[in-house]
mmCIF file as gemmi writes it, N, C-alpha and C atoms, coordinates in Angstrom:
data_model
loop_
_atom_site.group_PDB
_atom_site.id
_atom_site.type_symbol
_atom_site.label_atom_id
_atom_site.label_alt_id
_atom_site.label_comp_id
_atom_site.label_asym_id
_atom_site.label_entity_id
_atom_site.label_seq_id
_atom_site.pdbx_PDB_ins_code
_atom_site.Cartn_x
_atom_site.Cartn_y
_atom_site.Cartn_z
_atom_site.occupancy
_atom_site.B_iso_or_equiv
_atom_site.pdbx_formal_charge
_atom_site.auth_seq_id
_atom_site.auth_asym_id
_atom_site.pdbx_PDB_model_num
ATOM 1 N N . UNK Axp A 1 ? 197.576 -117.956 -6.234 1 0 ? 1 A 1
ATOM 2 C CA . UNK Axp A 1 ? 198.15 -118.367 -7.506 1 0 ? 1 A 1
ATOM 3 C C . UNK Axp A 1 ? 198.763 -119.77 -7.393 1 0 ? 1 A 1
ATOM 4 N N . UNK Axp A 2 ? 199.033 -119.82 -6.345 1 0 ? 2 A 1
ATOM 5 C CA . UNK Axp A 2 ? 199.759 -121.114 -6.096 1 0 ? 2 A 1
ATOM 6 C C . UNK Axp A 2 ? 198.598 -122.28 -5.984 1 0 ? 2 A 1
ATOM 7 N N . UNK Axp A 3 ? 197.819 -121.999 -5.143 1 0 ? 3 A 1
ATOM 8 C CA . UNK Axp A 3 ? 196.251 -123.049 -5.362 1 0 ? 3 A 1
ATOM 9 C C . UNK Axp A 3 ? 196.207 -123.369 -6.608 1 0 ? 3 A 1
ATOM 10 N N . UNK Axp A 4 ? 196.128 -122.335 -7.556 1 0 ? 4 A 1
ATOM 11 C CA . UNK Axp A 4 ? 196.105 -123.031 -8.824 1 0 ? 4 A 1
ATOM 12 C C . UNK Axp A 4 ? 196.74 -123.985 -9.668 1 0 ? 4 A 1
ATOM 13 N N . UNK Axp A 5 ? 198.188 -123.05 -9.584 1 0 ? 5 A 1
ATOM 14 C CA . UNK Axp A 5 ? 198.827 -124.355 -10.171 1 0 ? 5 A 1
ATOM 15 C C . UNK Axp A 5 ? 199.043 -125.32 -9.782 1 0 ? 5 A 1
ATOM 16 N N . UNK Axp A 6 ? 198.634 -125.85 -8.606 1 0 ? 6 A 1
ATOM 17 C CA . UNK Axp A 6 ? 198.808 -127.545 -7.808 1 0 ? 6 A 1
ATOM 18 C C . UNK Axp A 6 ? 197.171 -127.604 -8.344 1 0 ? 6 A 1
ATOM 19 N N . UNK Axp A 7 ? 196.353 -127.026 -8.595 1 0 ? 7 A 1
ATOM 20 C CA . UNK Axp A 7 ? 194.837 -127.825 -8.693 1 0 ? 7 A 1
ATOM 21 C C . UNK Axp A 7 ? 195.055 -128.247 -10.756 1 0 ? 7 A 1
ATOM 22 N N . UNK Axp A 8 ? 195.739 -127.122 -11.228 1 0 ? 8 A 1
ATOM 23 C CA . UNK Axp A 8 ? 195.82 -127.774 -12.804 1 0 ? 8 A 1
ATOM 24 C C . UNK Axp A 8 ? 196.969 -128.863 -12.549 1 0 ? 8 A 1
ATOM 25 N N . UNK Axp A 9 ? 197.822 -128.567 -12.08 1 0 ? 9 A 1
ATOM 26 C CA . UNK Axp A 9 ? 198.538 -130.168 -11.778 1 0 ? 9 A 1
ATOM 27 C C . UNK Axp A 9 ? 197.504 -131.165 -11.372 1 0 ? 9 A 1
ATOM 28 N N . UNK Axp A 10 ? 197.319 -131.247 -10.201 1 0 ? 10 A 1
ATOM 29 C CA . UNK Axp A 10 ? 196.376 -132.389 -9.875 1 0 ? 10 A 1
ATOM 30 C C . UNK Axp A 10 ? 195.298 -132.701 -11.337 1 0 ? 10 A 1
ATOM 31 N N . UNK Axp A 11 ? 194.873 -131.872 -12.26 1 0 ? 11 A 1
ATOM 32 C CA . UNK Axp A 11 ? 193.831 -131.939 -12.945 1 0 ? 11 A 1
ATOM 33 C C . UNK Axp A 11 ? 194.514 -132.271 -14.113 1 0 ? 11 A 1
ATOM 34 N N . UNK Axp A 12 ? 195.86 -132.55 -14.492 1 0 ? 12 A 1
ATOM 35 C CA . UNK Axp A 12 ? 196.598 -133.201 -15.362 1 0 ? 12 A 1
ATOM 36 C C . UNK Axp A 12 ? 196.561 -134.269 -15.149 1 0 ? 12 A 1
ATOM 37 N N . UNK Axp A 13 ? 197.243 -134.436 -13.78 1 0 ? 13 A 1
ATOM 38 C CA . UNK Axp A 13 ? 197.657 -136.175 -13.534 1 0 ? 13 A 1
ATOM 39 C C . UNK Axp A 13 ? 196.11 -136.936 -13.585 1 0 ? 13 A 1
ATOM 40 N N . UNK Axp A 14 ? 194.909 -136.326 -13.172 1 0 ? 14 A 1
ATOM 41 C CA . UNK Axp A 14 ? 193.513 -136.833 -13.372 1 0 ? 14 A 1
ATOM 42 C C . UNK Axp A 14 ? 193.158 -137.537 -14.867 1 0 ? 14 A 1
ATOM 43 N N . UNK Axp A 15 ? 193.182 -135.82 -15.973 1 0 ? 15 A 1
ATOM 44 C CA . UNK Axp A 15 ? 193.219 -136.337 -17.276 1 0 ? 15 A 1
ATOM 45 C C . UNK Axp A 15 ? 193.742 -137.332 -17.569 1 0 ? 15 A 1
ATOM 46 N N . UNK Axp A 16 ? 195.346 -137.326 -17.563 1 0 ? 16 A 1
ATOM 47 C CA . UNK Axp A 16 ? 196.131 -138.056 -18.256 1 0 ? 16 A 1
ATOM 48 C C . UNK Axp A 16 ? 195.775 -139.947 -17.53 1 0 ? 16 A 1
ATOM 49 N N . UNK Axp A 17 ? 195.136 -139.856 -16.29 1 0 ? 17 A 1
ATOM 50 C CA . UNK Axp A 17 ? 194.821 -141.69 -16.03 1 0 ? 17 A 1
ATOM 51 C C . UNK Axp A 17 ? 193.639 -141.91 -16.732 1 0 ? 17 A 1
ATOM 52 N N . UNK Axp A 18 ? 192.445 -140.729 -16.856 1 0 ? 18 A 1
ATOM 53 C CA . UNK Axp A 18 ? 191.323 -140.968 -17.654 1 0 ? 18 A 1
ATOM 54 C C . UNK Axp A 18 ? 191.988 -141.413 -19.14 1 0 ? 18 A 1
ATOM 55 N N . UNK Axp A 19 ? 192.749 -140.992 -19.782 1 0 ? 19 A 1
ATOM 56 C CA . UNK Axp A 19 ? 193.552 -140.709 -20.721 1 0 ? 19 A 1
ATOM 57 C C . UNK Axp A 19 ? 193.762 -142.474 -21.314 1 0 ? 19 A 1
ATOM 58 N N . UNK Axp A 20 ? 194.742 -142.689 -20.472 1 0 ? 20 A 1
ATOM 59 C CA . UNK Axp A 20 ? 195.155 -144.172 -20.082 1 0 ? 20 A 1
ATOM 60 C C . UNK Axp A 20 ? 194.262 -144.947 -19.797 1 0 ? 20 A 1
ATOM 61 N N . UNK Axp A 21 ? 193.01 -144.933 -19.325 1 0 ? 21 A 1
ATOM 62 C CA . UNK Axp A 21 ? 191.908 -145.817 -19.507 1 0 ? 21 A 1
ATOM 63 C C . UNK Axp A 21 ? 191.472 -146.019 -20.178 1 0 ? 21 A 1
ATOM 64 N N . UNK Axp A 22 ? 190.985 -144.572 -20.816 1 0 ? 22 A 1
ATOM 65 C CA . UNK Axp A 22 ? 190.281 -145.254 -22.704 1 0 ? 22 A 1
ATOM 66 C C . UNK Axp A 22 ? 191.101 -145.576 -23.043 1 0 ? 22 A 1
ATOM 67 N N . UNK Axp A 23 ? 192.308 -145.631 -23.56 1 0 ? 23 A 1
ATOM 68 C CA . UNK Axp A 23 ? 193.238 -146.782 -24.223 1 0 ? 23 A 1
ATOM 69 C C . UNK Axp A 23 ? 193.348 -148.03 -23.772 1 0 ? 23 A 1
ATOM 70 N N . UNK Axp A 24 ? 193.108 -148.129 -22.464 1 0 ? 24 A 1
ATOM 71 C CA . UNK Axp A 24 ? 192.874 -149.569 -22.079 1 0 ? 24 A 1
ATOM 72 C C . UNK Axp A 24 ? 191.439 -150.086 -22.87 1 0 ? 24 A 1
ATOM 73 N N . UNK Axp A 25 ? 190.509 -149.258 -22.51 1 0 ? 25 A 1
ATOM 74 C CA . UNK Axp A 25 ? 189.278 -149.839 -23.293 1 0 ? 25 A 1
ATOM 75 C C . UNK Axp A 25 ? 188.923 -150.141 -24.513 1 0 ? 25 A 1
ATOM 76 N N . UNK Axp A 26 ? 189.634 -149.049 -25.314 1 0 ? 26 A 1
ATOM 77 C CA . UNK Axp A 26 ? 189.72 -148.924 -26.912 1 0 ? 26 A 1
ATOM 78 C C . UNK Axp A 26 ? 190.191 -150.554 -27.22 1 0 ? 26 A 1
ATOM 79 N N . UNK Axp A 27 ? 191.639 -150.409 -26.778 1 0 ? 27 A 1
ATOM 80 C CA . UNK Axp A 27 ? 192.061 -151.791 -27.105 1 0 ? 27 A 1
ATOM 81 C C . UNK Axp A 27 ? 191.618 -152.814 -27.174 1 0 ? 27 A 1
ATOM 82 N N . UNK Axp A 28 ? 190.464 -153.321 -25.763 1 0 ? 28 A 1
ATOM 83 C CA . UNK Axp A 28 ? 190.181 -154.245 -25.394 1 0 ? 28 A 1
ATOM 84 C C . UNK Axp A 28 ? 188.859 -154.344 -26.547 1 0 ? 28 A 1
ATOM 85 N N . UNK Axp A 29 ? 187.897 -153.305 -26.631 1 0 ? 29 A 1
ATOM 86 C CA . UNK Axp A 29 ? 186.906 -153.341 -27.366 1 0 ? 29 A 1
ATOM 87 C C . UNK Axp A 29 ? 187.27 -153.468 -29.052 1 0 ? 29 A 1
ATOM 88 N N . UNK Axp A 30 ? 188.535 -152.931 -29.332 1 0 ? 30 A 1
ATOM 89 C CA . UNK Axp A 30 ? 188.835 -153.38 -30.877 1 0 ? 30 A 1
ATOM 90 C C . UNK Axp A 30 ? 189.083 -154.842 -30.426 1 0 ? 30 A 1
ATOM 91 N N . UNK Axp A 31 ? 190.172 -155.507 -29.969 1 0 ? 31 A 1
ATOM 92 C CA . UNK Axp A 31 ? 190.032 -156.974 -29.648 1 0 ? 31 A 1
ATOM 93 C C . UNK Axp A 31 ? 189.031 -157.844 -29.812 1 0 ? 31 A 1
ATOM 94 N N . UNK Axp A 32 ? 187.926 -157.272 -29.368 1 0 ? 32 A 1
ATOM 95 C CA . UNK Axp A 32 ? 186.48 -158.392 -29.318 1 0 ? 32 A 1
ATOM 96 C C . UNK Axp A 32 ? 185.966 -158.022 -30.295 1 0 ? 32 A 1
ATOM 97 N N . UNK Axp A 33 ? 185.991 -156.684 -30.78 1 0 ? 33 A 1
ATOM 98 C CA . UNK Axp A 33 ? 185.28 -156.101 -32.686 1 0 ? 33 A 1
ATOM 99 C C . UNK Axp A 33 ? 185.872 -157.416 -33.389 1 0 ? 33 A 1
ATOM 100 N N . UNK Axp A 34 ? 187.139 -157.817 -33.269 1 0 ? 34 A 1
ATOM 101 C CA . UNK Axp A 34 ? 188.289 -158.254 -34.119 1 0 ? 34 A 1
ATOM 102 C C . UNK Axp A 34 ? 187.849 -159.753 -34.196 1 0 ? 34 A 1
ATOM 103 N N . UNK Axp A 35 ? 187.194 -160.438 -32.662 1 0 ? 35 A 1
ATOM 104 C CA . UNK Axp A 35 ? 186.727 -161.962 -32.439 1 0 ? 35 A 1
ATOM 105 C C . UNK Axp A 35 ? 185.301 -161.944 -33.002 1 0 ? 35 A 1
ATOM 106 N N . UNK Axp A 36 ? 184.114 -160.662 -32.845 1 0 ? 36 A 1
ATOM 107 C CA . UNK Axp A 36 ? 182.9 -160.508 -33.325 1 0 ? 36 A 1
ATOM 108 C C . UNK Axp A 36 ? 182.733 -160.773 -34.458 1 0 ? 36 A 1
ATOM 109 N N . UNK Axp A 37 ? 183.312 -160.313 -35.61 1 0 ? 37 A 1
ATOM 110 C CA . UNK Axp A 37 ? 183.655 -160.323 -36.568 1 0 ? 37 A 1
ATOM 111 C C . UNK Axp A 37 ? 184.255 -161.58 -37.166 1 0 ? 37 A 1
ATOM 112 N N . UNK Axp A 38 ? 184.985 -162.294 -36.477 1 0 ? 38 A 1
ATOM 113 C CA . UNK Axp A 38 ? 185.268 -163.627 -37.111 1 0 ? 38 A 1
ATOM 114 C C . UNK Axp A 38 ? 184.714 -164.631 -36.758 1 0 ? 38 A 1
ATOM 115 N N . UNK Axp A 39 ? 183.608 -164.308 -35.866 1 0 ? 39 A 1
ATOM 116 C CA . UNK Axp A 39 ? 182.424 -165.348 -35.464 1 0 ? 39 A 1
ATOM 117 C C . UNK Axp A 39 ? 181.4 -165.201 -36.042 1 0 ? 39 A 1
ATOM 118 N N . UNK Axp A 40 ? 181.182 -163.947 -36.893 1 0 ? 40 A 1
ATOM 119 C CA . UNK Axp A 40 ? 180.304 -163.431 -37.777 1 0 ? 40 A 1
ATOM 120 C C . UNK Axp A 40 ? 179.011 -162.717 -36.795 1 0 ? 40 A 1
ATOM 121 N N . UNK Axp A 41 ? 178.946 -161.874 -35.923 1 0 ? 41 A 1
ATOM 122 C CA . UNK Axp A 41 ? 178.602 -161.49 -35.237 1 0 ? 41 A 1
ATOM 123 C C . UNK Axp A 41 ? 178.417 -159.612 -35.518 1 0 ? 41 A 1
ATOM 124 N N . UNK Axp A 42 ? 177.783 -158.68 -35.03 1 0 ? 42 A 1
ATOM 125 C CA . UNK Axp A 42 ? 177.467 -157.576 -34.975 1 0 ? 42 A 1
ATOM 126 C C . UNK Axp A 42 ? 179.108 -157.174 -34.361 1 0 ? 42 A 1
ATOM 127 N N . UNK Axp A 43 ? 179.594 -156.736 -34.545 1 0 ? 43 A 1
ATOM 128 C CA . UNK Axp A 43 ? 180.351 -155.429 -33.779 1 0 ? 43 A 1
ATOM 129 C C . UNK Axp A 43 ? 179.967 -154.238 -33.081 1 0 ? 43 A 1
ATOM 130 N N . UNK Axp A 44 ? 180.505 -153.757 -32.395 1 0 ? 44 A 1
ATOM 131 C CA . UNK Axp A 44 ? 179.86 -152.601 -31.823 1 0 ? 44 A 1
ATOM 132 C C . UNK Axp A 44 ? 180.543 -151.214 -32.208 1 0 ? 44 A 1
ATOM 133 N N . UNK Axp A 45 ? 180.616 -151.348 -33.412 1 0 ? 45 A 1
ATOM 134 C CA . UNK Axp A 45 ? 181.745 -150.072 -33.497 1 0 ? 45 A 1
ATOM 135 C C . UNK Axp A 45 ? 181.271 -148.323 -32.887 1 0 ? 45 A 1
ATOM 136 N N . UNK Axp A 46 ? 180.105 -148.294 -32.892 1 0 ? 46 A 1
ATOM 137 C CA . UNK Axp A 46 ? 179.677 -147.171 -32.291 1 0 ? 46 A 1
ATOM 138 C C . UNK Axp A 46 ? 180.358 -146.311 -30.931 1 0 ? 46 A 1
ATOM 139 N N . UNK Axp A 47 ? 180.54 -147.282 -30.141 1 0 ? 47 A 1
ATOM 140 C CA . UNK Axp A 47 ? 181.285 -147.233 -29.138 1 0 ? 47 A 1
ATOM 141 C C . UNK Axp A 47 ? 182.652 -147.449 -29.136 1 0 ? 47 A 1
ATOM 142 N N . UNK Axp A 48 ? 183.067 -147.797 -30.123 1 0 ? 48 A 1
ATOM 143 C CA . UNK Axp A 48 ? 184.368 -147.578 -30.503 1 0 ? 48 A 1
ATOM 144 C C . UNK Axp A 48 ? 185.146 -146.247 -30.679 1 0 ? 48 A 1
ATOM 145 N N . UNK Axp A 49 ? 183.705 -146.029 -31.792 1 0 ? 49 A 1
ATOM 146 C CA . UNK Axp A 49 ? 184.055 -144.391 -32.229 1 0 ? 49 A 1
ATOM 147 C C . UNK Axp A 49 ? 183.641 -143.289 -30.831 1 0 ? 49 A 1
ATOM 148 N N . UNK Axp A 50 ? 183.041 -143.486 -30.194 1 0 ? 50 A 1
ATOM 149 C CA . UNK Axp A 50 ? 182.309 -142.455 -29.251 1 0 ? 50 A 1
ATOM 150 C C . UNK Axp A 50 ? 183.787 -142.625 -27.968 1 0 ? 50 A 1
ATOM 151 N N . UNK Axp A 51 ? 184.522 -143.538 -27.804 1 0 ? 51 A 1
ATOM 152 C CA . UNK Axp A 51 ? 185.918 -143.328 -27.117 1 0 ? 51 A 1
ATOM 153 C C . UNK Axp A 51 ? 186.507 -143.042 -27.554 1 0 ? 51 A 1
ATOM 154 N N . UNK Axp A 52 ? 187.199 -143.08 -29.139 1 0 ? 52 A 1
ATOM 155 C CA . UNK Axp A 52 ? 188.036 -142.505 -29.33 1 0 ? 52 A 1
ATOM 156 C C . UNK Axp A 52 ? 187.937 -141.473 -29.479 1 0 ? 52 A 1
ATOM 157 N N . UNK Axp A 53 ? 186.678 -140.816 -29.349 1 0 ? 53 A 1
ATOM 158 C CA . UNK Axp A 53 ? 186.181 -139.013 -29.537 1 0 ? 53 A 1
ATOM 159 C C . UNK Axp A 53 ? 186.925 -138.372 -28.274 1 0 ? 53 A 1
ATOM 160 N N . UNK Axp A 54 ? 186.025 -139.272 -27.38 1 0 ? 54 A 1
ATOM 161 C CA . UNK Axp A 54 ? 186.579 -139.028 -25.82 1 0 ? 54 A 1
ATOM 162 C C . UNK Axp A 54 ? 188.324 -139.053 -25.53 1 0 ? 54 A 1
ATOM 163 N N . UNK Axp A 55 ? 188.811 -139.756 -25.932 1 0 ? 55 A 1
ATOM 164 C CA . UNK Axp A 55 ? 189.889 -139.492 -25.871 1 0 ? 55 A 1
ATOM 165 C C . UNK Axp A 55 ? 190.883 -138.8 -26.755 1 0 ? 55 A 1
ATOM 166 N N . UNK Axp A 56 ? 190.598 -138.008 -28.125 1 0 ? 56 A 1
ATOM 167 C CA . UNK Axp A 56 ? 190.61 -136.717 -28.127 1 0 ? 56 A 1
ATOM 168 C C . UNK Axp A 56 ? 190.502 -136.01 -27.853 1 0 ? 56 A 1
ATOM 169 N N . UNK Axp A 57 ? 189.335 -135.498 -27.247 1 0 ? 57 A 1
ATOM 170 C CA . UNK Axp A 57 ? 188.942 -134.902 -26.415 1 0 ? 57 A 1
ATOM 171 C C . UNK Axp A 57 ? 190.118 -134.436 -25.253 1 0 ? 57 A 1
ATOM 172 N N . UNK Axp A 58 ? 190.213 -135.361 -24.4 1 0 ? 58 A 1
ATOM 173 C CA . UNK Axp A 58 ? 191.157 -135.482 -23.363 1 0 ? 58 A 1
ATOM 174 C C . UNK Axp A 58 ? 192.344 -135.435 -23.902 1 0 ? 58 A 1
ATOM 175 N N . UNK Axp A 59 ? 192.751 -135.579 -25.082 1 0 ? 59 A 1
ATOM 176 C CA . UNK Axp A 59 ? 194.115 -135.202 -25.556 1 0 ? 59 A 1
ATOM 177 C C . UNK Axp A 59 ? 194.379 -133.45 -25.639 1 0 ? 59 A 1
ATOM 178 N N . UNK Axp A 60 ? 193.284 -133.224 -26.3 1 0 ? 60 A 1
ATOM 179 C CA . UNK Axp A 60 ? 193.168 -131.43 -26.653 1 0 ? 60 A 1
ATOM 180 C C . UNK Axp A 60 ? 193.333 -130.699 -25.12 1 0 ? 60 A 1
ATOM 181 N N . UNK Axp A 61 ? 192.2 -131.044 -24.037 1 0 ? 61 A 1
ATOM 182 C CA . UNK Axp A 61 ? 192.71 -131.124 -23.083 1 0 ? 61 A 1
ATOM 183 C C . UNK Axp A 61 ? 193.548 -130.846 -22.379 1 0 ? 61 A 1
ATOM 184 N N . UNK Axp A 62 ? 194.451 -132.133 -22.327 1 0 ? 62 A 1
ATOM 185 C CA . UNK Axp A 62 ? 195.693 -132.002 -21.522 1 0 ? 62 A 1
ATOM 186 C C . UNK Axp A 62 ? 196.819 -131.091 -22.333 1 0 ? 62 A 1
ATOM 187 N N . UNK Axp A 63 ? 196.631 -130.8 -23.317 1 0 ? 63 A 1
ATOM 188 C CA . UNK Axp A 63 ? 197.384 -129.815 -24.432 1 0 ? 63 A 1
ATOM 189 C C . UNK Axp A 63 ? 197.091 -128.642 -23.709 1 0 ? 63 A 1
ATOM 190 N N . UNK Axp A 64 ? 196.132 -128.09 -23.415 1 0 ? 64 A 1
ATOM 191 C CA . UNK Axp A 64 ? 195.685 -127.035 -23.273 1 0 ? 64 A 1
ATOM 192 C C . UNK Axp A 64 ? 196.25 -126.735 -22.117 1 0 ? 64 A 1
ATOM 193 N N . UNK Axp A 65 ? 196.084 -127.191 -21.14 1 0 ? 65 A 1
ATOM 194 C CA . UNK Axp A 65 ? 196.305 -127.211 -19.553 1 0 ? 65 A 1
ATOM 195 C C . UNK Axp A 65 ? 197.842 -127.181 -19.436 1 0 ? 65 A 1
ATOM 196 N N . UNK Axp A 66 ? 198.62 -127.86 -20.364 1 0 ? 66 A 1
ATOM 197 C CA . UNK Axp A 66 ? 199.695 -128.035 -20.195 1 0 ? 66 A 1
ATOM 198 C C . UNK Axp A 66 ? 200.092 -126.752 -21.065 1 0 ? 66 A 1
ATOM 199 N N . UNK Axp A 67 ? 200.228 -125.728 -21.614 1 0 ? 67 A 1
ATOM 200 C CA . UNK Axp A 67 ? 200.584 -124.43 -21.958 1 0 ? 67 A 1
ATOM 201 C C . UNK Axp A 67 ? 199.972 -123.411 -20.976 1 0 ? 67 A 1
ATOM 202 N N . UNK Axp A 68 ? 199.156 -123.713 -20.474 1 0 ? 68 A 1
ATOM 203 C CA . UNK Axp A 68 ? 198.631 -123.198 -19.02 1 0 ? 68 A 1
ATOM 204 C C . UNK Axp A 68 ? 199.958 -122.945 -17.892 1 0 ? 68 A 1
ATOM 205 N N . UNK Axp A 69 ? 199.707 -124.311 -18.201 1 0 ? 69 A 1
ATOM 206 C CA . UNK Axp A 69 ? 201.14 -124.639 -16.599 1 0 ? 69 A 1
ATOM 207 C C . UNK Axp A 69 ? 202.493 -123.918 -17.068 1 0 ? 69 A 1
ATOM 208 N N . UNK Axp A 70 ? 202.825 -123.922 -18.262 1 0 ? 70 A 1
ATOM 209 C CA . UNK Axp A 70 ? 204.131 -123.484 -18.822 1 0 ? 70 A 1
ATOM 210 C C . UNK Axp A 70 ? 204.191 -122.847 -20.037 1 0 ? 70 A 1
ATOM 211 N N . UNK Axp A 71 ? 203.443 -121.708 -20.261 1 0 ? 71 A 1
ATOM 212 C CA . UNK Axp A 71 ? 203.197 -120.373 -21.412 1 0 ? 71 A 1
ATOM 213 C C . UNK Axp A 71 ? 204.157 -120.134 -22.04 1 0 ? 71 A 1
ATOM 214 N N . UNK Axp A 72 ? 205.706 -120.145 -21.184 1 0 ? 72 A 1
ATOM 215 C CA . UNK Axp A 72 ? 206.789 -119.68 -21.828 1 0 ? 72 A 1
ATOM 216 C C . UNK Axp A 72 ? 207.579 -120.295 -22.858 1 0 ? 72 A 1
ATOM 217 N N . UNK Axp A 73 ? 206.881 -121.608 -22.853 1 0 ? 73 A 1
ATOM 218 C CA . UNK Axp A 73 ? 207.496 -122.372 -23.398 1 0 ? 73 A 1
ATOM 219 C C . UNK Axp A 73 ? 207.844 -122.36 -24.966 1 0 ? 73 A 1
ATOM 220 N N . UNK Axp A 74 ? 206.751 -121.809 -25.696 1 0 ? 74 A 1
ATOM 221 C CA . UNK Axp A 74 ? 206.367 -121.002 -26.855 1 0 ? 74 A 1
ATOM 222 C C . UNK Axp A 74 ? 207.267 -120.066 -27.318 1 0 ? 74 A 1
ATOM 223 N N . UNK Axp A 75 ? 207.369 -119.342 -25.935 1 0 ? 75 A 1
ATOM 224 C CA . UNK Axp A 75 ? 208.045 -118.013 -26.547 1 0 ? 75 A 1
ATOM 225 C C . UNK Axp A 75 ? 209.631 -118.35 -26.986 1 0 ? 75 A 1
């Protein structure tokens, strides 16, 4: 039992840097949408949208895992 809860720990702190990366990326890729666009250029918003899925994703996620780790918390 104990394996476990250090492997969903470890598998939090994992999520949550994946987590923190697409926000690094999001950002950076709205940034250049933002210069594309005023150079009159294509944007790529596709990939815009397909990270921020992903990082929903990984939000629901770490939600989940984290009532895992601490059930009682609810009650």
């Amino acid at each position: 039992m104990d394996d476990q809860l250090h492997s969903l720990s470890r598998r939090l702190i994992e999520l949550r840097m994946e987590h923190a990366d697409l926000d690094l990326m999001i950002d950076r890729l709205a940034a250049d949408e933002t210069l594309a666009k005023s150079q009159g250029q294509p944007a790529d918003e596709l990939s815009l949208r397909r990270l921020k899925k992903r990082r929903l994703a990984l939000r629901d996620l770490i939600q989940r895992l984290e009532q895992e780790l601490d059930p009682d918390e609810l009650a």
